[in-house]
C-alpha positions as CSV (number, residue, x, y, z in Angstrom):
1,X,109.9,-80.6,41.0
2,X,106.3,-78.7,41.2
3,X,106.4,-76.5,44.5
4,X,103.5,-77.6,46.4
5,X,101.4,-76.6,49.8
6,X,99.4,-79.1,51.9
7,X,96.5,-77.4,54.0
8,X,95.3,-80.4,56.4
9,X,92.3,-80.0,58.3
10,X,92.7,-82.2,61.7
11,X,89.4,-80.7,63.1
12,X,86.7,-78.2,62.1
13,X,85.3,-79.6,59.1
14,X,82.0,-81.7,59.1
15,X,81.2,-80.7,62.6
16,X,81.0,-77.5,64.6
17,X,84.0,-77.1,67.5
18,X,87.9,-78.5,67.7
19,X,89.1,-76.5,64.8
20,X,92.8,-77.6,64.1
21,X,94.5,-77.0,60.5
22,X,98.0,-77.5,59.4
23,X,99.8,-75.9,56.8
24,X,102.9,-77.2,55.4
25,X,105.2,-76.6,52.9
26,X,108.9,-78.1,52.3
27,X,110.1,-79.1,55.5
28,X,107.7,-76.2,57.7
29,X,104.6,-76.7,59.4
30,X,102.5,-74.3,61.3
31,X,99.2,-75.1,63.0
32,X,96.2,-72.7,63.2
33,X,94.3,-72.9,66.3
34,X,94.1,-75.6,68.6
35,X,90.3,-76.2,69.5
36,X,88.2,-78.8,71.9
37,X,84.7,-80.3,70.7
38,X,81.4,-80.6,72.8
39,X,80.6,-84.3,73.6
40,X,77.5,-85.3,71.7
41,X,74.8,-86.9,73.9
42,X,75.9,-90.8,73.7
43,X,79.6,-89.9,74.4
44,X,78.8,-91.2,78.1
45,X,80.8,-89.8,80.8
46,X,83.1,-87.6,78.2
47,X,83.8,-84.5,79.6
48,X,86.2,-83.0,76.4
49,X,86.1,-84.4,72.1
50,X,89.9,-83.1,71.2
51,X,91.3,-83.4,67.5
52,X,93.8,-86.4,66.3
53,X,97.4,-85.4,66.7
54,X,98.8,-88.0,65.1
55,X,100.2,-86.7,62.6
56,X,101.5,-83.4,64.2
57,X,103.3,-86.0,66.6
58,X,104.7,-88.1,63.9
59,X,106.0,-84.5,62.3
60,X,107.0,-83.0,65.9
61,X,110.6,-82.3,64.6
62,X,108.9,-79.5,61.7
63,X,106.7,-77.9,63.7
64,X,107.3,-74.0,63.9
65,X,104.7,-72.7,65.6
66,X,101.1,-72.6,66.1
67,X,98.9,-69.8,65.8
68,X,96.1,-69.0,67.7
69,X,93.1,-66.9,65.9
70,X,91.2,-66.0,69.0
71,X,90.4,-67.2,73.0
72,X,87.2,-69.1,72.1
73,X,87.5,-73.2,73.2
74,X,86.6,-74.0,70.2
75,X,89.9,-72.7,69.1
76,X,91.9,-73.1,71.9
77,X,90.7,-75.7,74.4
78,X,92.3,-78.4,73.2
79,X,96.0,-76.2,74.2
80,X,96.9,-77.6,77.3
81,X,96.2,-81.3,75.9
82,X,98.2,-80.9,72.8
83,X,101.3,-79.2,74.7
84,X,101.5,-82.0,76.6
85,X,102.9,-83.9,74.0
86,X,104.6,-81.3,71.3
87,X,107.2,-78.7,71.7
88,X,105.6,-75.8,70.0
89,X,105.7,-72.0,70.6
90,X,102.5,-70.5,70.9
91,X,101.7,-67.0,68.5
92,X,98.7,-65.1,69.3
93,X,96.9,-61.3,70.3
94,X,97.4,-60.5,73.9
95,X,93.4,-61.5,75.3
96,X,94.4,-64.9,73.7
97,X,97.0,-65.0,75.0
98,X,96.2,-64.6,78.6
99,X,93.3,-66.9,78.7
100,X,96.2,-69.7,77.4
101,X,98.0,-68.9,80.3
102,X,95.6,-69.5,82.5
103,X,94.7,-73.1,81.2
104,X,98.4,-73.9,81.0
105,X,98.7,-72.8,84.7
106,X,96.1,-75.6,85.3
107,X,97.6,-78.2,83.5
108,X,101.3,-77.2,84.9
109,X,102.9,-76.1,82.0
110,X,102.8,-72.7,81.4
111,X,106.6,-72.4,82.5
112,X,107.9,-74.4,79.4
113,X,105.9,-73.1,76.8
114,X,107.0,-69.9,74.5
115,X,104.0,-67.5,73.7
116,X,104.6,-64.9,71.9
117,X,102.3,-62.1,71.6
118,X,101.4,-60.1,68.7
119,X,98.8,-57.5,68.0
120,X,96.5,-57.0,64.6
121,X,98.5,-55.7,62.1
122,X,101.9,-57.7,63.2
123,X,103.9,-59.5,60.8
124,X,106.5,-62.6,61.3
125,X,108.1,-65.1,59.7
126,X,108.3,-69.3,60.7
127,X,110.3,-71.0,58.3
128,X,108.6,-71.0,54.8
129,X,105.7,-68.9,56.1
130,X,105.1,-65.0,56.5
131,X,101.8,-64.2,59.1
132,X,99.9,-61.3,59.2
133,X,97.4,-60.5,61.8
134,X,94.4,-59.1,60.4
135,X,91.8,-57.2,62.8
136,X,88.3,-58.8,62.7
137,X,85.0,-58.5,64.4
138,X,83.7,-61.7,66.7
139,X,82.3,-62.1,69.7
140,X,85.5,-62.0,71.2
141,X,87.9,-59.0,71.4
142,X,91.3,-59.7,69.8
143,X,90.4,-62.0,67.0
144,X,92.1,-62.0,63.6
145,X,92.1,-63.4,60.8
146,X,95.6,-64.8,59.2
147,X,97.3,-63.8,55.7
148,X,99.9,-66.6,55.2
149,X,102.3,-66.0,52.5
150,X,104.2,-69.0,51.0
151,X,107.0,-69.4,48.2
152,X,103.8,-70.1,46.0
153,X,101.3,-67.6,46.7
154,X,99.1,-65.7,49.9
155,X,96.2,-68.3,51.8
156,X,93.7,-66.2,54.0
157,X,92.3,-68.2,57.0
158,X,89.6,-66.1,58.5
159,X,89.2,-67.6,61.7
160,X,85.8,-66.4,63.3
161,X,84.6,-63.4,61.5
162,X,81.9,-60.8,61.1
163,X,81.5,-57.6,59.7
164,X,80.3,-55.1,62.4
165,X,79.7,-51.7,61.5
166,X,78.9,-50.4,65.2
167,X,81.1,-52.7,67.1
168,X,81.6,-51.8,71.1
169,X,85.4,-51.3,70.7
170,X,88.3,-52.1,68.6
171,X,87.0,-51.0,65.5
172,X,85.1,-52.0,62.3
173,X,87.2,-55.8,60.8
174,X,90.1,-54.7,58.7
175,X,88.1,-54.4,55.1
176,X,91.0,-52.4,53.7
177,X,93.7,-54.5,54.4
178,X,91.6,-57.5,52.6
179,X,90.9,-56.0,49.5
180,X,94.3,-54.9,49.3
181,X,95.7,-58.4,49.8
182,X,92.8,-59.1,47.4
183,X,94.1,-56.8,44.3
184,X,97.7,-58.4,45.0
185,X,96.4,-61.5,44.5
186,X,95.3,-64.3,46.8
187,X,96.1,-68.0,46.3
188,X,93.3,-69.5,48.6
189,X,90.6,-68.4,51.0
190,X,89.7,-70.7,54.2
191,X,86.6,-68.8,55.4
192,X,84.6,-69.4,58.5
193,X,80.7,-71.6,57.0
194,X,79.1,-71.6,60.6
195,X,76.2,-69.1,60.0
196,X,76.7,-69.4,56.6
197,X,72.7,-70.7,55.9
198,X,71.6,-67.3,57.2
199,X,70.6,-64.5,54.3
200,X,71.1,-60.9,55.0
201,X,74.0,-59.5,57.6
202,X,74.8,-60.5,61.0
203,X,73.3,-57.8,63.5
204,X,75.7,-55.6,65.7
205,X,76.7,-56.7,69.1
206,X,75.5,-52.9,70.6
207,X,72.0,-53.8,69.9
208,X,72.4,-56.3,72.8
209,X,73.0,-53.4,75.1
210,X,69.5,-52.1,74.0
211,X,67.8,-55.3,74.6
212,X,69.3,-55.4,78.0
213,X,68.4,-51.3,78.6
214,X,65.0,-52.3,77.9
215,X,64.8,-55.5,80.4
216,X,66.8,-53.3,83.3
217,X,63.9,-50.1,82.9
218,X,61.5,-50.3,85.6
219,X,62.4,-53.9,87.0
220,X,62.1,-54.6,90.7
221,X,63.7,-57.9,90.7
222,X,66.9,-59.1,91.1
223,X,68.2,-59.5,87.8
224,X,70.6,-62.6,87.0
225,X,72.2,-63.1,83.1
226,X,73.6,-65.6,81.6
227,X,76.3,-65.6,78.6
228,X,79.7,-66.9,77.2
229,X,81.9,-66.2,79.5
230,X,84.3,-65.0,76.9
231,X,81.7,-62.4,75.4
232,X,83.7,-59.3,77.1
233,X,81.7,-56.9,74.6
234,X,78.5,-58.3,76.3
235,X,79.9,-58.3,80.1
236,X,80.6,-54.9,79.3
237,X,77.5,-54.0,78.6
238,X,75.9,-56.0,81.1
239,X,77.8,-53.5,83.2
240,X,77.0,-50.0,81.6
241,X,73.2,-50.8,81.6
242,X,73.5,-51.6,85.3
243,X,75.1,-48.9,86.3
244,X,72.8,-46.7,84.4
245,X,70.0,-48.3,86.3
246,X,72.3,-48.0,89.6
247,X,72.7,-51.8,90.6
248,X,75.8,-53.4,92.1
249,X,77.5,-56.4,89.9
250,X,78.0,-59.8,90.9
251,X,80.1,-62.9,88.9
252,X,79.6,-66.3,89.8
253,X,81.5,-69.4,87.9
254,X,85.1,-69.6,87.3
255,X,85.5,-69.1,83.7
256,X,83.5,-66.0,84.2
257,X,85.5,-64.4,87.0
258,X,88.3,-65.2,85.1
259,X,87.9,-63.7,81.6
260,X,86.6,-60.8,83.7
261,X,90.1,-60.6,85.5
262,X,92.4,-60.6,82.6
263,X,90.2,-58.5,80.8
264,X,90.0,-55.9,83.6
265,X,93.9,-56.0,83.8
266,X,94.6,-55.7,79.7
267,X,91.9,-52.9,79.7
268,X,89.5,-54.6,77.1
269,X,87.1,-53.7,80.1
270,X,86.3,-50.7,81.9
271,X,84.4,-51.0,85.6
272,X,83.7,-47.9,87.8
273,X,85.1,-48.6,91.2
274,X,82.4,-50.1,94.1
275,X,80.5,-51.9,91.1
276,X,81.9,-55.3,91.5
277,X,80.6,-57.1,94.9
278,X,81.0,-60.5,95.9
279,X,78.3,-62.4,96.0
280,X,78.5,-62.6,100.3
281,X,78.5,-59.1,100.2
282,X,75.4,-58.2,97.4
283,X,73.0,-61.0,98.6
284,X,72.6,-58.0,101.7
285,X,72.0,-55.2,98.9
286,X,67.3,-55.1,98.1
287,X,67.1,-57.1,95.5
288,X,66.2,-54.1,92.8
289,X,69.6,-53.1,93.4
290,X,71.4,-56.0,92.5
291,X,72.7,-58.1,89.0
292,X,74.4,-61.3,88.8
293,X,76.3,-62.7,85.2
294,X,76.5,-65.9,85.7
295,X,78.1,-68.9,83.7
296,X,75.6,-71.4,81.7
297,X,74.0,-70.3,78.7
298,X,74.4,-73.5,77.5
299,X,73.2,-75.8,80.2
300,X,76.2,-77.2,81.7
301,X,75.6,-79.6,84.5
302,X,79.0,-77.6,86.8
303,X,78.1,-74.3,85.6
304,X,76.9,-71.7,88.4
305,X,73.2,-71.1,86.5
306,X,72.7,-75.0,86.6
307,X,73.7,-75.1,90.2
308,X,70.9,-72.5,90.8
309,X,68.5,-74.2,88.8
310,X,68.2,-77.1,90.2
311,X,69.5,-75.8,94.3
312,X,72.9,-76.5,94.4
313,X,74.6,-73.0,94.3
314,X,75.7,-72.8,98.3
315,X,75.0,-68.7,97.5
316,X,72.5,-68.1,95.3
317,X,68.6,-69.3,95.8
318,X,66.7,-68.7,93.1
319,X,62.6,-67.3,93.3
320,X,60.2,-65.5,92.5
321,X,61.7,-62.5,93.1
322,X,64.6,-63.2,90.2
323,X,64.6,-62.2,86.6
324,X,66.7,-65.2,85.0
325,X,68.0,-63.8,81.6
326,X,69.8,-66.2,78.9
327,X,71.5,-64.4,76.7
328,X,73.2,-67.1,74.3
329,X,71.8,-69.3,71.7
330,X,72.6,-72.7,72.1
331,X,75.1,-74.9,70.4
332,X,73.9,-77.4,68.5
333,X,73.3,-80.6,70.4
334,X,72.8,-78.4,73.9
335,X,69.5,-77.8,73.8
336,X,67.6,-80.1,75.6
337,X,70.1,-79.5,79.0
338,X,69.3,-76.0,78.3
339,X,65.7,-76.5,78.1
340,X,66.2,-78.8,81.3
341,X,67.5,-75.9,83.1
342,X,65.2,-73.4,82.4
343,X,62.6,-76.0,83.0
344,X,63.6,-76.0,86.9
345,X,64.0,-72.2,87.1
346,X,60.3,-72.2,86.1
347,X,59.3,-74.7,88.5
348,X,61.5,-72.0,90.9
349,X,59.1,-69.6,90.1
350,X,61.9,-67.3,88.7
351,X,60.6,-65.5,85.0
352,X,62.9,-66.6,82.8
353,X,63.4,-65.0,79.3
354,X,65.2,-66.8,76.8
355,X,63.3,-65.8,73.6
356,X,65.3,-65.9,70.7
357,X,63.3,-63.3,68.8
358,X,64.3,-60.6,71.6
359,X,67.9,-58.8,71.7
360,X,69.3,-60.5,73.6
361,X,71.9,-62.0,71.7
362,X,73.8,-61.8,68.1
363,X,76.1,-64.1,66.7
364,X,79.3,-63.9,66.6
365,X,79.8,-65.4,62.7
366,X,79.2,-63.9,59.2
367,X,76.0,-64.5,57.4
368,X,75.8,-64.6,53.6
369,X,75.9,-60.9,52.9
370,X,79.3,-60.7,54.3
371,X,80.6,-63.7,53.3
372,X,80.1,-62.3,49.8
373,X,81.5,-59.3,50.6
374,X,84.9,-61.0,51.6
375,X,84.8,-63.4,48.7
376,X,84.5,-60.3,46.4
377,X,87.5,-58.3,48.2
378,X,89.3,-61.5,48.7
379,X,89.5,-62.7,45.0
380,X,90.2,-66.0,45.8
381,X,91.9,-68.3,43.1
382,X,90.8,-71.2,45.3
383,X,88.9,-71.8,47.9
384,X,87.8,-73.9,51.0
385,X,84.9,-73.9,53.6
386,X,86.1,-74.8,57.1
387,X,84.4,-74.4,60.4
388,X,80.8,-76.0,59.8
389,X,78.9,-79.0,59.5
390,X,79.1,-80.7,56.1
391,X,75.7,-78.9,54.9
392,X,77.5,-75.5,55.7
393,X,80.4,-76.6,53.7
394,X,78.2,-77.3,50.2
395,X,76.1,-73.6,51.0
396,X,79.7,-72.1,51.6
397,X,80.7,-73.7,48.2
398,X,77.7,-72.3,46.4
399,X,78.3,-68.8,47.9
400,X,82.2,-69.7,46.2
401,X,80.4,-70.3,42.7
402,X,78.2,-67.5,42.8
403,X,81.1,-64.9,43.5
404,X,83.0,-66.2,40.5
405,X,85.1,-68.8,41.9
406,X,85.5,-71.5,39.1
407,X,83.9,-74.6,40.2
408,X,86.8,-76.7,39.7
409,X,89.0,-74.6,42.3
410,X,86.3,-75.2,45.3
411,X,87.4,-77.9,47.5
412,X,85.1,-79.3,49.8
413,X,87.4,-81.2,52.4
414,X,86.9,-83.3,55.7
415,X,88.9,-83.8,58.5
416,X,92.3,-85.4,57.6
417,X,91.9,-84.9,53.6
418,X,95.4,-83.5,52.4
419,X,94.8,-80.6,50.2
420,X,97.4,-80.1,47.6
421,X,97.7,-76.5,46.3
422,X,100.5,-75.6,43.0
423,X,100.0,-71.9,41.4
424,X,97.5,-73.5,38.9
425,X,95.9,-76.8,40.9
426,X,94.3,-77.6,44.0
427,X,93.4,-81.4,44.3
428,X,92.5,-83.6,47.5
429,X,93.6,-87.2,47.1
430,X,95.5,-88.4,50.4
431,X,94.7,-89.1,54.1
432,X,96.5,-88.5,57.5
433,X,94.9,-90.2,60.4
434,X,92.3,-87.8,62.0
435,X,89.0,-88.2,63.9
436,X,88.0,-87.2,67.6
437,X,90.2,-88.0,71.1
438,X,87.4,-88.4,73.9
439,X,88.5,-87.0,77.4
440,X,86.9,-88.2,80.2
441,X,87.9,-85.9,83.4
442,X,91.2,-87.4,85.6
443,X,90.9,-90.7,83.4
444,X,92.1,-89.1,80.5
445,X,91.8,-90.8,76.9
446,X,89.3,-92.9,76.6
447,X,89.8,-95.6,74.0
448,X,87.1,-97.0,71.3
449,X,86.7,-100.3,73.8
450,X,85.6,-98.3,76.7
451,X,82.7,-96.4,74.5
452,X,81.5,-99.4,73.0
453,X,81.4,-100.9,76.6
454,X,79.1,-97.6,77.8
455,X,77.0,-97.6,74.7
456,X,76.1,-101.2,75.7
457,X,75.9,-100.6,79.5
458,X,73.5,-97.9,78.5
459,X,71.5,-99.2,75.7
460,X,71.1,-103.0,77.3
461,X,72.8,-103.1,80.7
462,X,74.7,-105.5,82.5
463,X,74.5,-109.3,83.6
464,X,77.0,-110.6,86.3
465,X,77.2,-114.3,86.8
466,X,78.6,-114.9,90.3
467,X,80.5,-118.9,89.9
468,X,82.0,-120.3,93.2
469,X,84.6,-122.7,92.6
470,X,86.8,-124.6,94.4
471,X,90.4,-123.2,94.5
472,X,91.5,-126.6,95.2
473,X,89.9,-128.5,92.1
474,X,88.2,-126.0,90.3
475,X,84.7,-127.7,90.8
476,X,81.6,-125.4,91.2
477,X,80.8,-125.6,94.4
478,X,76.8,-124.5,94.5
479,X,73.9,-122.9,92.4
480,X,75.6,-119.3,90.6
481,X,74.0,-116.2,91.4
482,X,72.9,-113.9,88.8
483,X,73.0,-109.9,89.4
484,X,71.9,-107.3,86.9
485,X,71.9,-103.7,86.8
486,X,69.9,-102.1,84.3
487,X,68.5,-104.6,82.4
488,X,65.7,-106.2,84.1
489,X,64.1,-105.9,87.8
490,X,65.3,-109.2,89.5
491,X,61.7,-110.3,91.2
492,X,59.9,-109.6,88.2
493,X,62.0,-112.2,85.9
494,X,62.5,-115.1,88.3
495,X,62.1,-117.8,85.7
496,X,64.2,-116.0,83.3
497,X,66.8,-115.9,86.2
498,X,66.3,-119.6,86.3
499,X,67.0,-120.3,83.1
500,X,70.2,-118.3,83.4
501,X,71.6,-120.4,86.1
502,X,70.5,-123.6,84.2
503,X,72.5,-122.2,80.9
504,X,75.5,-121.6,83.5
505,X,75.3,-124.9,85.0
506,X,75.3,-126.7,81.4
507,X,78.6,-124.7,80.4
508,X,80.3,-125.2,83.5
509,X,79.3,-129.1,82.8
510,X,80.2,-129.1,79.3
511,X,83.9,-127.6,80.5
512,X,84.4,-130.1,82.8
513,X,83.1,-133.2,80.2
514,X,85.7,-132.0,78.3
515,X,88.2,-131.7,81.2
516,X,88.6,-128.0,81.3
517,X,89.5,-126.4,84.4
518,X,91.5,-122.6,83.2
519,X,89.4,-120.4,84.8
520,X,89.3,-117.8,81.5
521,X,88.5,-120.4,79.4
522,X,85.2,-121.5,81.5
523,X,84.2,-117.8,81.4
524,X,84.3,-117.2,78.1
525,X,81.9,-120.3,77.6
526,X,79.5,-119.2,80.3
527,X,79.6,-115.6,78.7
528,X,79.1,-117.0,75.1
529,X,76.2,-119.4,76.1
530,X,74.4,-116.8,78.3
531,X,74.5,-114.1,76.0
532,X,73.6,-116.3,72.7
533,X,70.2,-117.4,75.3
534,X,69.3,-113.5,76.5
535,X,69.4,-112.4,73.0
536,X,67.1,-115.0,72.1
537,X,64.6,-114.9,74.8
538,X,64.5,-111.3,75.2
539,X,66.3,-109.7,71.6
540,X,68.6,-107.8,74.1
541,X,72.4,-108.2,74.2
542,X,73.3,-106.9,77.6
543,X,77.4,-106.9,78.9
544,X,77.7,-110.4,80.1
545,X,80.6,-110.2,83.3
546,X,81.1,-113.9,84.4
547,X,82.8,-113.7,87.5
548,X,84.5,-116.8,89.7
549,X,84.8,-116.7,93.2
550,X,87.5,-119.1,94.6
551,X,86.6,-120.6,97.9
C-alpha cells in the first residue's frame, strides 16, 4: 500500500480570510490555523463567515492538535467557535497565544482548553507529524511559518509572510533555515498568494514611522490614528514619534487596548511611564499635546473611529481642530463603509488623510520578488497557492512555473478539494464538505433558509395578509387587511391593495367550495395566489406572510 498525505483546505482558498487546512496522514490529523471571514455586503445581519467543520467533527477522535501560525483573525477568529465543539490542544508562539486566551475567556472556555506555547525555532512531534517553527516577518510579531515533516517527505506552510530587511524587532524571517530545509529536500510548499499581483518587494514596516515623523512635525492639532489593532510594530511607533514630538497617548476600542496590554506585559512593546492617559484624563491636556490610536481602519459600524465619525463616541468629539489619520488599506469588500466614515469626518470638518500613496502603511504580505526568492530557497517538488482569491491562486501558479516547478506538480485547489501527495504524485480528485458558517451575533448559525429569507426581505420586501376567522367555524369573518414593509407605500397603491384583498377573498372562497377549513392549508393558497398576482402586476416577488387571526 502507497503511503499517502491528504492536505485539505477547509478555508483560505478562492477568497481572502478564514484560513483553515488540515493535514493528515494514517490515522493523524493536525489543523493549521483556525481563521473567521468578513461578511460580504448581502450577508444581512452577519456579524462573523467561519469555515465548515464538518469534517474535522466527523474525524474528532484523530485530531492531534492544531497549530496556530500567527494572532491575525483571519487565522484565529474562528477559535473560540471551533472549540466549542472539538477537543483539540492549541500549539502556537506566545503573542498568539495570549490573544487566544483572551477570546476563549469570552466565550468561557479558556479553562478546558490545552495551549501550548512554543517559540520560533521549536520543534515537536503530534503523531505522524514533526513541526518546526520558523521565524517570519508580518505585520504581526510572533508569526511563523511551519516545516511539517511526514513519513513521506517535509510540507512548508508559510503562513503570512514577508521578507523585511529593516524590520522593527525580532529580526530579518528565517532565510537560512529555508534554504537549508530547501537543499534537504522539500516535498511541498503551501505559500501565502495575497499580494501576490504586486511586482517588486514589499516595503519595510519602519518607513511607516517616517511617514508618521513627517505628519507629527510642526502639527498643532490633536492627532487621532487609526490601524489594525494587532499591528504592535505600528502602535509602537505610533508611540516613539509621539514621544519625540512630546504628546501624551490615548487608546480607545477594545481590541486595541487589549493587544496593547498583552503586548505591554510579554515585552513586544516598550512605553515610557506617564505616556499612556486615559482618554478622561487627556481630553484636559491642549490639543497639540495629545494622540489618540483608535480602532477602525476598516470602517466598522462598533469600532471607536466610526463612533466618532458619525457622534456616537460618549468621549471623543471630533473637529476641526483633529488630524484624523488612517493608516490601513482596506480589505477587499470594506471600502465603501470606509469611504462612509471618512465621508462624516469631513463633514466634521476634521482633515482626514488616508492617501494611499503616502507612508502610512505597508503590507504585511510578500510580493513577487520574494515569493521568488522562497520558491528558489524552498525547492519545492510540489506546490500549492493558498490564502487568495482564485485570480491570486493562477498568478501564484505562474510564479511556481517560472521558478522551475514542473507544471504537472502545481495544484490549484479550492476549499474542500482533497489533495493527495505520494513521493512521486500529487493529484486532487475527492471532496469533504466545506463552504462558509454565517454567524449572526447571540443568534448564532444562521442557516441557508434564513439568508434566502433576508435576501428577499431586502431585495422585494414583505406582504402580510391579516385573515380574521372565526375560531368557532373557521369562516372569514370581514374584508383582510393587507400591511407591507418595504415594498410599496400603502396610499400610493390603493387599487393594487384592492386587488389584493379581492385575490384573498377568492382563495379563502375557493377553500371553502371545496370544504377546506385547516388553517395551514388556507394559507398556503392565499400565499400562492397572492404572490403568483404581485409578480405579475408588478414583476416583484416580495415574502408573502398570510396571517389568521381567530376571533
Amino acid at each position: 500500500m502507497i503511503s499517502k498525505l491528504k492536505i485539505i483546505p477547509l478555508g483560505g482558498l478562492g477568497e481572502i480570510g478564514k484560513n483553515m487546512t488540515a493535514f493528515e496522514y494514517g490515522n493523524d490529523i493536525i489543523v493549521v490555523d483556525c481563521g473567521m471571514g468578513f461578511p460580504d455586503e448581502d450577508m444581512y445581519g452577519v456579524d462573523v463567515v467561519l469555515p465548515d467543520i464538518t469534517y474535522l467533527r466527523n474525524n474528532a477522535a484523530r485530531l492531534r492538535g492544531l497549530i496556530l501560525t500567527h494572532g491575525h483573525e483571519d487565522h484565529i477568529g474562528a477559535v473560540p467557535y471551533v472549540l466549542r465543539e472539538l477537543d483539540v490542544p492549541i500549539y502556537t508562539t506566545p503573542l498568539t497565544a495570549a490573544l487566544v486566551e483572551l477570546k476563549l475567556e469570552e466565550f468561557d472556555l479558556l479553562y478546558n482548553t490545552q495551549i501550548f506555547t512554543k517559540k520560533a525555532g521549536s520543534v515537536f512531534r503530534l503523531g505522524n507529524f514533526t513541526i518546526e517553527f520558523i521565524h517570519v516577518n508580518h505585520s504581526i510579531p510572533d508569526a511563523v511559518a511551519l516545516a511539517i515533516t511526514t513519513p513521506i517527505g517535509t510540507v512548508i506552510h508559510t503562513g503570512d509572510f514577508k521578507i523585511d530587511v529593516t524590520p522593527i524587532s525580532g529580526g530579518m524571517m528565517d532565510l537560512v533555515r529555508l534554504g537549508e530545509l530547501g537543499n534537504q529536500g522539500v516535498l511541498a510548499l503551501l505559500a501565502d498568494s495575497t499580494n501576490v499581483e504586486k511586482p517588486g518587494h514589499s516595503e519595510s514596516e519602519s518607513k511607516v514611522g517616517v511617514g508618521f515623523n513627517k505628519l507629527f512635525l510642526g502639527c498643532d492639532k490633536r492627532i487621532i490614528i487609526t490601524t489594525f489593532a494587532s499591528n504592535v510594530h505600528r502602535l509602537q511607533q505610533i508611540i516613539d514619534v509621539a514621544v519625540k514630538y512630546g504628546r501624551k497617548v490615548a487608546v480607545t476600542g477594545r481590541s486595541m487596548e487589549n493587544v496593547l496590554r498583552v503586548s505591554m506585559v510579554l515585552g513586544y512593546m516598550n512605553i515610557p511611564e506617564g505616556v499612556l492617559m486615559d482618554l478622561d484624563q487627556i481630553n484636559k491636556l491642549p490639543r497639540n499635546k495629545v494622540v489618540i490610536i483608535s480602532t477602525g481602519s476598516q470602517g466598522e459600524a462598533m469600532s471607536a473611529l466610526y463612533r466618532m465619525a458619525f457622534s456616537e463616541h460618549k468621549q471623543i468629539q471630533v473637529d476641526s481642530g483633529d488630524r484624523v489619520i488612517i493608516s490601513a488599506s482596506a480589505i477587499p469588500g470594506n471600502e465603501n463603509m470606509i469611504s462612509r466614515v471618512i465621508d462624516e469626518l469631513f463633514h466634521k470638518g476634521a482633515e482626514v488623510i488616508y492617501d494611499r500613496h503616502t507612508d502610512l502603511h505597508v503590507s504585511g504580505h510578500a510580493c513577487q520578488e520574494e515569493q521568488k526568492m522562497l520558491l528558489a530557497l524552498v525547492k519545492p517538488k510540489f506546490f500549492i497557492p493558498v490564502h487568495g482569491e482564485y485570480r491570486m491562486l493562477i498568478k501564484h501558479a505562474e510564479l511556481g512555473r517560472i521558478m522551475g516547478v514542473q507544471p504537472k506538480n502545481i495544484v490549484i485547489a479550492e476549499n474542500g478539494r482533497v489533495i493527495e501527495l505520494t513521493k512521486k504524485s500529487i493529484r486532487a480528485e475527492e471532496n469533504v464538505p466545506s463552504g462558509a458558517v454565517l454567524v449572526d451575533g447571540s443568534i448564532g448559525e444562521v442557516g441557508s433558509v434564513v439568508m434566502r429569507d433576508r435576501h428577499k426581505l431586502a431585495e422585494d420586501g414583505m406582504v402580510v395578509v391579516v385573515m380574521p376567522f372565526s375560531s368557532y367555524d373557521h369562516k372569514l369573518l370581514g374584508d383582510p387587511e393587507i400591511v407591507t414593509r418595504g415594498f410599496i407605500y400603502v396610499k400610493e397603491a390603493e387599487e393594487l391593495m384592492e386587488e389584493l384583498k379581492r385575490v384573498t377573498l377568492e382563495s379563502v372562497e375557493a377553500c371553502e367550495a371545496q370544504h377546506i377549513s385547516d388553517w395551514t392549508t388556507i394559507k398556503s393558497k392565499v400565499k400562492n395566489n397572492v404572490s403568483g398576482y404581485l409578480y405579475k402586476a408588478t414583476r416583484r416577488s416580495p415574502m408573502i406572510l398570510p396571517v389568521i387571526s381567530e376571533v
